[in-house]
Short mmCIF file of the C-alpha atoms (twelve columns), coordinates in Angstrom:
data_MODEL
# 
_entry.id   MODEL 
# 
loop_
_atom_site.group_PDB 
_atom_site.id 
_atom_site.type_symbol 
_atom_site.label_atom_id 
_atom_site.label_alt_id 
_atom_site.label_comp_id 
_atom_site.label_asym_id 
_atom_site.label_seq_id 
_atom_site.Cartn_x 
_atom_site.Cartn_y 
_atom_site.Cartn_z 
_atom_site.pdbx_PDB_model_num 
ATOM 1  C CA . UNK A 1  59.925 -56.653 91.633  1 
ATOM 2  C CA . UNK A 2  62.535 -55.551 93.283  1 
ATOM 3  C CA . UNK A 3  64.335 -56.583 96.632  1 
ATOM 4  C CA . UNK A 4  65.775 -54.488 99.375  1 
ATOM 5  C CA . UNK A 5  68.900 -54.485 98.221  1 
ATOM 6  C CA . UNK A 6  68.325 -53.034 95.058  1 
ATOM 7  C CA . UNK A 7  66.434 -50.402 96.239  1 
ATOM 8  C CA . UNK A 8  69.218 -49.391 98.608  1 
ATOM 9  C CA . UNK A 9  71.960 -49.145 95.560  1 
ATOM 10 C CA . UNK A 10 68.937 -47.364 92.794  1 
ATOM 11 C CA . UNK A 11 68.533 -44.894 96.042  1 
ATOM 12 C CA . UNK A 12 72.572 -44.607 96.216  1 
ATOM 13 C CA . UNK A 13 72.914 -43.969 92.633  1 
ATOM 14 C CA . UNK A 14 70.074 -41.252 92.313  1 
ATOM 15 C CA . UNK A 15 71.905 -39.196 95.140  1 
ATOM 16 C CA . UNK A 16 75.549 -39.740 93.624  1 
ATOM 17 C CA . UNK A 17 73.816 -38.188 90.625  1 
ATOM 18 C CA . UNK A 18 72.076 -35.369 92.059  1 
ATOM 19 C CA . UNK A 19 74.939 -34.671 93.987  1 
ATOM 20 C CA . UNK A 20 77.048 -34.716 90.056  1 
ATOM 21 C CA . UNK A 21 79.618 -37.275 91.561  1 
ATOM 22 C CA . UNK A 22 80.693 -40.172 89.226  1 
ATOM 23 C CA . UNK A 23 78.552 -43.511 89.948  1 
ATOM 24 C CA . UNK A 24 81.554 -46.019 90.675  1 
ATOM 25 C CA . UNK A 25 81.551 -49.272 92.184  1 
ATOM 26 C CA . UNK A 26 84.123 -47.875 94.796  1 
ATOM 27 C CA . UNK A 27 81.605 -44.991 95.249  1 
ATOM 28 C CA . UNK A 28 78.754 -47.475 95.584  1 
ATOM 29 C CA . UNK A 29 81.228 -49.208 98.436  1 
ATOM 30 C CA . UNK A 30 82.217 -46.205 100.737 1 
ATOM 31 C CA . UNK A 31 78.528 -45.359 100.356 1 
ATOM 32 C CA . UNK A 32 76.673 -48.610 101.312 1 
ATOM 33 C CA . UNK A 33 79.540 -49.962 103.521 1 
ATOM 34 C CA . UNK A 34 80.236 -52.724 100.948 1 
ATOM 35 C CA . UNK A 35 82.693 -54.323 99.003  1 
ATOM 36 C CA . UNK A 36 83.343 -53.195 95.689  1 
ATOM 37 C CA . UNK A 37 82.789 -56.909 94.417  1 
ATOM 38 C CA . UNK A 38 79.854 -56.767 96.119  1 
ATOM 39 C CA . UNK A 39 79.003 -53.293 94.272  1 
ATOM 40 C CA . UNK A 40 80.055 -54.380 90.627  1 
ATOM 41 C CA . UNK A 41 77.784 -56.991 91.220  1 
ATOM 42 C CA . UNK A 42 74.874 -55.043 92.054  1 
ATOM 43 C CA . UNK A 43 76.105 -52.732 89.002  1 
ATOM 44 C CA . UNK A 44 75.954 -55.976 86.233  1 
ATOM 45 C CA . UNK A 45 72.274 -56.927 88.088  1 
ATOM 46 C CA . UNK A 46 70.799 -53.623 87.612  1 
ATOM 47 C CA . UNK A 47 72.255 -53.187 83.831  1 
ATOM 48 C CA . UNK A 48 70.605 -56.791 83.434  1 
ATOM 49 C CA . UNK A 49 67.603 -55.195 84.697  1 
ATOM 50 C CA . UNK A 50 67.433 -51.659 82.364  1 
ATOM 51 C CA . UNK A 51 68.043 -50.109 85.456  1 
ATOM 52 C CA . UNK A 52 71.060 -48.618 85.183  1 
ATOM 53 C CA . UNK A 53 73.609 -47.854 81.555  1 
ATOM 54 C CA . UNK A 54 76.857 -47.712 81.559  1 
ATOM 55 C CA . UNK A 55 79.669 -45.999 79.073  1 
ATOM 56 C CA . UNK A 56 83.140 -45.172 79.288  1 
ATOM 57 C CA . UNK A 57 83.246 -46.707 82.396  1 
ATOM 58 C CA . UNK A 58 80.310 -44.232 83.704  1 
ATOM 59 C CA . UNK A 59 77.189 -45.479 84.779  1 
ATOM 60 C CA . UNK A 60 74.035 -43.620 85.214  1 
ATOM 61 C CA . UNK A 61 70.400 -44.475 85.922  1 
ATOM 62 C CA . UNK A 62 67.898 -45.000 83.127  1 
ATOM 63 C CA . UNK A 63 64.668 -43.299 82.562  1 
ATOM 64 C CA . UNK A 64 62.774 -46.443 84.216  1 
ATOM 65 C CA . UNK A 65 65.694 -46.710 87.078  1 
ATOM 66 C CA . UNK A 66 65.054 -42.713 87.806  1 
ATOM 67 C CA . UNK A 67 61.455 -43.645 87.882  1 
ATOM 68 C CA . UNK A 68 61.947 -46.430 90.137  1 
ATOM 69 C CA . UNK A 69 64.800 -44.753 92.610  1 
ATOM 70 C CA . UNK A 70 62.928 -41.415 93.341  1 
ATOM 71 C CA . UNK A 71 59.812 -44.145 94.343  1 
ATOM 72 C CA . UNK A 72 62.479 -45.049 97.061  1 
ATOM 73 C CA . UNK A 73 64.124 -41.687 97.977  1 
# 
């Protein structure tokens, strides 16, 4: 289950993608009016969760967090 929050970040991610802009915790920050602590958390939590992968310092939602996000878009 997930809470509001997360759904508000998986929704933030899925348009930063579609809009082929690179997932950042300072993009996360400008987007959801947060800190970027406050978005690198979120970040490690949804990794935790399968929800999101990162690489090279790239992070992207996975199969089940595309699933999930466009259930919120």
């Amino acid at each position: 289950m997930m809470n509001e929050n997360e759904e508000e970040y998986l929704e933030a991610i899925y348009k930063l993608q579609e809009q082929s802009q690179a997932v950042t915790a300072t993009a996360l920050a400008k987007n959801l009016d947060v800190s970027t602590r406050a978005a690198t958390a979120m970040l490690h939590r949804l990794v935790n969760k399968g929800l999101v992968q990162h690489a090279d310092r790239q992070r992207e939602l996975t199969p089940e967090g595309i699933h999930r996000a466009a259930s919120v878009v």
